[in-house]
C-alpha positions in Angstrom: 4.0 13.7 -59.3 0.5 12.0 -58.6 -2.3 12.4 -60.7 -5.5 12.9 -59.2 -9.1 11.6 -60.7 -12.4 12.8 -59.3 -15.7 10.7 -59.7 -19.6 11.6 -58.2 -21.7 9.2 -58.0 -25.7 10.0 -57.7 -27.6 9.0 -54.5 -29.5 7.3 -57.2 -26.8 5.0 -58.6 -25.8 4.5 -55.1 -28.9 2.5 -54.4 -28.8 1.2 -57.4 -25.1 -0.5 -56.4 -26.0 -1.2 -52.8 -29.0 -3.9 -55.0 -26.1 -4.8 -56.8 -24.4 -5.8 -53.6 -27.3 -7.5 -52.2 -26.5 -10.8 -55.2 -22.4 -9.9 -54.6 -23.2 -10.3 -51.3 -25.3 -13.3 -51.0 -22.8 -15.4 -53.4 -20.0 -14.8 -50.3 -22.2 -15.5 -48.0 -23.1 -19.0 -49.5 -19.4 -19.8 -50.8 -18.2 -18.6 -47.2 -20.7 -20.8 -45.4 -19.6 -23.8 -47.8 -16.2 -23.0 -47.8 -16.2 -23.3 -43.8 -18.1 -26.6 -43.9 -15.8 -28.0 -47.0 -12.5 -27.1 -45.0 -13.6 -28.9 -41.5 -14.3 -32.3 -43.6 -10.8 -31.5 -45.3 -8.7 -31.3 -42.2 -9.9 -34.5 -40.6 -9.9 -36.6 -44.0 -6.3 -35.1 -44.7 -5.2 -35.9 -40.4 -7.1 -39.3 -40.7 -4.9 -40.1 -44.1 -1.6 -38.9 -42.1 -2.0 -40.9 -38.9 -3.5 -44.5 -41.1 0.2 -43.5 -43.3 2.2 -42.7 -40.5 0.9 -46.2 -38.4 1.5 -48.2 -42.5 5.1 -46.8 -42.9 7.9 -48.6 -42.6 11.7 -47.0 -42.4 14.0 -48.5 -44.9 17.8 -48.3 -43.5 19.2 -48.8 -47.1 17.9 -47.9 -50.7 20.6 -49.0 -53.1 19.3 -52.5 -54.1 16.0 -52.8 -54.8 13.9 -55.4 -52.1 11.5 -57.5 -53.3 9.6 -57.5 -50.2 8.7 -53.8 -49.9 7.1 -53.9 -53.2 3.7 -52.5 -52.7 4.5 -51.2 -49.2 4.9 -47.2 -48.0 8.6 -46.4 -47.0 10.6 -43.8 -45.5 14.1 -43.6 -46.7 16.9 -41.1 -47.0 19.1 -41.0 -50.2 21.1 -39.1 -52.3 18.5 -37.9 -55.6 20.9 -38.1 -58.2 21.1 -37.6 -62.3 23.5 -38.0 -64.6 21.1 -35.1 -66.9 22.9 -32.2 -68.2 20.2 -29.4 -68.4 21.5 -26.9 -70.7 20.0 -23.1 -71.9 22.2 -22.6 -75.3 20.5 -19.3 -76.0 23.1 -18.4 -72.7 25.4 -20.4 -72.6 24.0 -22.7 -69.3 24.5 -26.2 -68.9 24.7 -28.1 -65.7 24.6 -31.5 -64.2 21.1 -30.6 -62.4 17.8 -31.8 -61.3 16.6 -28.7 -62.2 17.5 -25.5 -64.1 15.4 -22.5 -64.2 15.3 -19.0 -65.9 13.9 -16.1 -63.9 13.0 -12.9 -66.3 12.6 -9.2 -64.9 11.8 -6.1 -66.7 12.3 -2.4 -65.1 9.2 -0.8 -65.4 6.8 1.9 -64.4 4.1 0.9 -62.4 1.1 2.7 -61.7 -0.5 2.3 -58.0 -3.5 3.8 -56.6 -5.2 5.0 -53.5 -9.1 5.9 -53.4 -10.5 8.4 -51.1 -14.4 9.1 -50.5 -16.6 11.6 -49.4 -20.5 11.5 -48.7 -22.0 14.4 -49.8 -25.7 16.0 -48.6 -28.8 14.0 -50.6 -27.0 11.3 -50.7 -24.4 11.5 -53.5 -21.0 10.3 -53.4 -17.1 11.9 -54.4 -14.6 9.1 -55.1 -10.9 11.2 -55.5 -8.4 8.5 -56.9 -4.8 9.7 -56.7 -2.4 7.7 -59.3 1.6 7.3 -58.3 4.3 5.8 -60.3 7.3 4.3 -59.9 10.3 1.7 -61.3 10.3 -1.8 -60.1 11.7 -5.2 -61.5 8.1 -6.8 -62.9 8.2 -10.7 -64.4 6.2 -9.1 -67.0 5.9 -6.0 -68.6 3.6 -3.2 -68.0 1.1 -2.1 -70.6 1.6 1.7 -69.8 -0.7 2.5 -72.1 -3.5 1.8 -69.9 -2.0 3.9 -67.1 -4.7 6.8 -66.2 -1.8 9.9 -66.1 -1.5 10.5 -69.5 2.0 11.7 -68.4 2.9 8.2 -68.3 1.4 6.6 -70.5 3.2 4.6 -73.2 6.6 4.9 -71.5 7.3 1.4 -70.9 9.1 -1.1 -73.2 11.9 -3.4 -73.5 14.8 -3.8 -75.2 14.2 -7.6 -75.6 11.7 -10.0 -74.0 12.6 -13.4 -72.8 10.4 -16.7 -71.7 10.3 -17.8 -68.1 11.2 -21.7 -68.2 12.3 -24.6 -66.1 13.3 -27.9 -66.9 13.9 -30.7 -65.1 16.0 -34.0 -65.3 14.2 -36.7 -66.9 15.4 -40.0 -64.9 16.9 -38.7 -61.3 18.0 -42.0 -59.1 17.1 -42.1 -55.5 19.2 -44.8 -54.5 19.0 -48.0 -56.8 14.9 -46.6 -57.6 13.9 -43.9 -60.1 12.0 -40.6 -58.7 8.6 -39.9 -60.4 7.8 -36.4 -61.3 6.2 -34.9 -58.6 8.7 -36.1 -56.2 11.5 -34.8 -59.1 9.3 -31.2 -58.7 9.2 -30.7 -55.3 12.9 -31.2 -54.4 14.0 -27.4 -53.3 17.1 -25.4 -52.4 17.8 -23.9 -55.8 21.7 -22.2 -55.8 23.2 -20.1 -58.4 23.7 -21.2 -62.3 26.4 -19.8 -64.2 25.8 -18.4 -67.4 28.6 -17.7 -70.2 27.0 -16.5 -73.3 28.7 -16.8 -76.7 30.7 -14.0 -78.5 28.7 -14.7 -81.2 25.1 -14.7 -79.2 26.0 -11.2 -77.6 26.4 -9.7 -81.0 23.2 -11.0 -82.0 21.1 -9.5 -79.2 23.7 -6.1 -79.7 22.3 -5.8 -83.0 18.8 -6.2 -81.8 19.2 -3.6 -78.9 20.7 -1.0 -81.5 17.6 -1.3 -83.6 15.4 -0.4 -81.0 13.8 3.2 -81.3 14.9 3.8 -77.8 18.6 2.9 -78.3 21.5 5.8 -79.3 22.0 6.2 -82.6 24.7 3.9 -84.4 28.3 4.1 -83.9 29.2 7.7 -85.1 32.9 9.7 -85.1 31.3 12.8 -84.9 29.2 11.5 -81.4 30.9 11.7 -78.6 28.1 9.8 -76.7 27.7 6.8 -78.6 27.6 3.9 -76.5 29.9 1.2 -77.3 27.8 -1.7 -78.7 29.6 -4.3 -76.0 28.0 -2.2 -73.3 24.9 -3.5 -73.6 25.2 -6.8 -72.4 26.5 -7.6 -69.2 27.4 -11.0 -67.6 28.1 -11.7 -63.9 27.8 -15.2 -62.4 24.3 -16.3 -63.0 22.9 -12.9 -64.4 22.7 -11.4 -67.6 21.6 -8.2 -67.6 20.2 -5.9 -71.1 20.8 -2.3 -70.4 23.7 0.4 -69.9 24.1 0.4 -66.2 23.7 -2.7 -64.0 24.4 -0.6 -61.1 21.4 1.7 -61.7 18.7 0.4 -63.8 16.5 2.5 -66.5 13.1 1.8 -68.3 13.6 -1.2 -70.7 16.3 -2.6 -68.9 15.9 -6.7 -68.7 17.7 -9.2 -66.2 17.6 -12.8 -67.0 18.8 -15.3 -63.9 19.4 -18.9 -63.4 19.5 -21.0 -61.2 19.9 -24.9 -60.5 18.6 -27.3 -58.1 22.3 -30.1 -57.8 21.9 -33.5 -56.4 21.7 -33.7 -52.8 20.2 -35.5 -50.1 16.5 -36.0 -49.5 14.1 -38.2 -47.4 11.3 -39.1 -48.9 7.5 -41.1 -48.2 6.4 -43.1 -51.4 4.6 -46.5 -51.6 7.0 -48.5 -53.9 6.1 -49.9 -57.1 8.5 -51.4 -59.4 11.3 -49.6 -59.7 9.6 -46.1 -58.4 7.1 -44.7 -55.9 3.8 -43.5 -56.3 1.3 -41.8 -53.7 -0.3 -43.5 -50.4 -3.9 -44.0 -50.9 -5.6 -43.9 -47.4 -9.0 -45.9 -46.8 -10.9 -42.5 -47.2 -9.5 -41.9 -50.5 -6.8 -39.4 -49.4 -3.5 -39.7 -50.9 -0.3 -39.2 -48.9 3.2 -38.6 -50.1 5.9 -36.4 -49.4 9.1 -35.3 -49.4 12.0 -33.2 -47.6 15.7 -32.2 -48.1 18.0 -33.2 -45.6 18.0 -36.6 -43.8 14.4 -36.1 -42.0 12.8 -39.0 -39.8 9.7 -40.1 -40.5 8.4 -38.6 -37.5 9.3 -35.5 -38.3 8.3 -35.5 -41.6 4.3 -36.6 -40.3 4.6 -33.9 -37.9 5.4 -31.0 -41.0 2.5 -33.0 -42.5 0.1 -32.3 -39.8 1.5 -28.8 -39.3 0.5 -27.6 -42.8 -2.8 -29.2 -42.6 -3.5 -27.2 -39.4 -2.2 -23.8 -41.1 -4.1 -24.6 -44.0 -7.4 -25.1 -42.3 -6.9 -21.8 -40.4 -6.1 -20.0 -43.5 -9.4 -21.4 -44.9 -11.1 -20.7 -42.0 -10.1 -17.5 -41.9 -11.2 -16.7 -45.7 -14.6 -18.2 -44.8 -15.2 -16.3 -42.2 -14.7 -13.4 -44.4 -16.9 -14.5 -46.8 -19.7 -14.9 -44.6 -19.4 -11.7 -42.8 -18.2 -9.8 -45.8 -21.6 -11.3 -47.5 -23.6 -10.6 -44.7 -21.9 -6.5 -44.9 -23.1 -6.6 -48.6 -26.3 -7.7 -48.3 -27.2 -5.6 -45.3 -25.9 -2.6 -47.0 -28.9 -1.5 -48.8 -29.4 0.0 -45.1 -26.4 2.4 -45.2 -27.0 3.6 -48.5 -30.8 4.5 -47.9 -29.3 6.7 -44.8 -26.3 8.3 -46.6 -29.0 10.5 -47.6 -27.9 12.5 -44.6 -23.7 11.5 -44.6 -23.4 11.6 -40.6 -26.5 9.4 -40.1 -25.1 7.0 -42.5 -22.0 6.8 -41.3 -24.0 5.8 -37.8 -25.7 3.0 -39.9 -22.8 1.6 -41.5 -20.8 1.3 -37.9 -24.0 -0.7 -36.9 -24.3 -3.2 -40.0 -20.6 -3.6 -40.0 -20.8 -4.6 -36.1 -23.9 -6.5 -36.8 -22.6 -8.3 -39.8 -19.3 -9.3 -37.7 -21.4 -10.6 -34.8 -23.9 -12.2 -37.0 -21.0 -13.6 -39.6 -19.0 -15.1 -36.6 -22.0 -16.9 -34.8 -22.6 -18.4 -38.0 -19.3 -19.2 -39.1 -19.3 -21.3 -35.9 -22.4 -22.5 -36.4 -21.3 -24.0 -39.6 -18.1 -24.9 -38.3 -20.0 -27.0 -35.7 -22.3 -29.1 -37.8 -19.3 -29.9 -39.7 -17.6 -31.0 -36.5 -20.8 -32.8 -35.4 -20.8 -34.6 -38.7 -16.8 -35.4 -38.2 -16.0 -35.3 -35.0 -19.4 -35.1 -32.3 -17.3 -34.4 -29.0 -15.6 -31.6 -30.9 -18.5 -30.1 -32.6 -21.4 -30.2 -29.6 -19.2 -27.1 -27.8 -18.7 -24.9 -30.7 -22.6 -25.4 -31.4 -23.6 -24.2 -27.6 -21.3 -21.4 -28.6 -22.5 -20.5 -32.1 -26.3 -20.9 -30.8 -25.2 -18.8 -27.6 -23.9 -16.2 -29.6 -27.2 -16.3 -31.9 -29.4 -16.1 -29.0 -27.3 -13.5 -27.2 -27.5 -10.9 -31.0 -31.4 -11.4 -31.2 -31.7 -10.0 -27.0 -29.5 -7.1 -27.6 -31.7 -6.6 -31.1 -34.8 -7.5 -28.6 -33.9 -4.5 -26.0 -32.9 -1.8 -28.6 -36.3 -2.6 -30.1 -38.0 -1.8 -26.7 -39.7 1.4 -25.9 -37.9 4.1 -22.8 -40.0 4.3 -20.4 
């Protein structure tokens, strides 16, 4: 059932919040602005480094002796990443010939989401309703229920045990007749199931454990029909081992530990070679480049996914510093809607207004911004998105010129 909690705020402390959002606001609006600049300079550094790496590398047919001549040189090659490591989780009985071996953690608990309405009242004042759900979800950490606002709820989770996230990796994995460092080691994906066979003797420890929880039935009784048999409360299938009654439908407190492994297989790979290793491309501009892929992947290919992700990136940057700025620009000009929510429908009529203005205002200077970082980068890039940032400047101040002007 949702819980509902009803604030007013004072025309007053309104104003008083809308100053506040003035300094909120001009912080955005600077780290937007920067952010914007910072991310133009990052894209062509990073595509600079790519094409200087992708023009340097050379394709290596064969890495199962070592060549003397490519010491010092960037390479693409395709091997098998191999170890000979056992990683191994006693506390569960896990131990495989891996690259990597991780353990996943979920509790089943309550969580508490909310939804805020608000309502502008006459003079200026302001109702905030907050309505409070719940419901049971698998969490990597548990909930602190006791900060939960329905006092309904509060102080129903807990767990019947609690568990550390962890993942280990092999400490020498071969890539042909040359060692991978770590954060080639790290980034190898395509994680498959682990299987887990806990000890006799480990179950009955975390049994006992479980039955002296407050939550759990009471010990093994004759007289008690319900009692739980103690073997009940662990579970094991394939990589899972699951805390709780009923696999099938989880309860509050229930706690599902998975693993899973990361075997040898095939990978391609771009490394400068050194020794008996690889270490990262630097490019003339300071950039480093490395990278690599499961699967055999061409070189080609694997600078085009490079160039890919630094376009995505840059857009997702762009995008977030464009909300800065006009987000910023909404903040600071917001002093304006608060001064006219003395009357709710006339500030309603200003806020449209600033937020139009501010989106208008934000984008011509996210441009702008976008264009002096061009012009400092690129020049035949950057002149045409600063005609159109100053165009769309120009064009904001005549509509703000001919809404100033008197009706005849």
């Amino acid at each position: 059932m949702a819980y509902q909690e009803k604030t007013t705020t004072t025309y007053g402390s309104r104003l008083s919040n809308s100053l506040k959002g003035i300094v909120f606001g001009l912080i955005a609006f600077v780290v937007g602005t920067v952010l914007l600049f910072w991310n133009e300079g990052n894209f062509v550094k990073t595509k600079r480094a790519l094409t200087e790496a992708e023009g340097a590398v050379v394709s290596v047919a064969s890495v199962d002796t070592r060549a003397p001549e490519l010491e010092g040189k960037l390479i693409h090659a395709a091997a098998k990443a191999n170890t000979a490591d056992v990683l191994s989780d006693s506390a569960f009985g896990v131990s495989e010939n891996a690259i990597a071996l991780a353990r996943e953690v979920e509790y089943y608990q309550w969580v508490e989401e909310s939804k805020t309405e608000t309502r502008d009242k006459m003079g200026g004042g302001q109702e905030k309703i907050t309505t409070y759900t719940y419901k049971k979800k698998w969490c990597s950490d548990p909930e602190d229920s006791l900060e939960f606002h329905d006092p309904a709820y509060q102080g129903k989770n807990w767990t019947w045990l609690r568990f550390d996230e962890q993942t280990q990796y092999a400490d020498t994995v071969t890539f042909g007749a040359y060692v991978l460092p770590d954060f080639f080691v790290e980034s190898i994906t395509g994680a498959e199931s682990a299987q887990v066979q806990p000890t006799a003797e480990q179950t009955a420890t975390w049994t006992a454990t479980i039955a002296k929880n407050p939550h759990a039935p009471a010990a093994d009784n004759a007289d008690d029909e319900e009692t739980v048999p103690p073997a009940q409360w662990v579970h094991t299938d394939g990589s899972t081992v699951y805390f709780g009654l009923e696999p099938a439908t989880p309860a509050i407190g229930d706690v599902r530990v998975t693993f899973s492994k990361v075997p040898p297989k095939e990978v391609s790979l771009i490394g400068r070679v050194q020794g008996d290793t690889f270490v990262k491309y630097v490019a003339k501009n300071g950039r480093t480049v490395s990278r690599l892929e499961v699967g055999m992947v061409s070189a080609e290919e694997m600078f085009a996914h490079a160039q890919s992700e630094n376009c995505i990136f840059t857009w997702l940057f762009r995008l977030l510093g464009v909300v800065l700025v006009c987000g910023g620009l909404r903040g600071i000009f917001g002093i304006l809607e608060a001064l006219a929510k003395v009357i709710p429908p006339l500030g309603t009529i200003v806020g449209a207004g600033i937020t139009l203005v501010s989106l208008v205002l934000g984008g011509a200077w996210s441009l702008l911004w976008i264009a002096i970082a061009w012009l400092t980068y690129r020049p035949l890039v950057g002149i045409p998105l600063l005609v159109v940032a100053v165009g769309g400047l120009i064009w904001l101040k005549g509509k703000g010129r001919k809404a100033a002007a008197p009706t005849a």
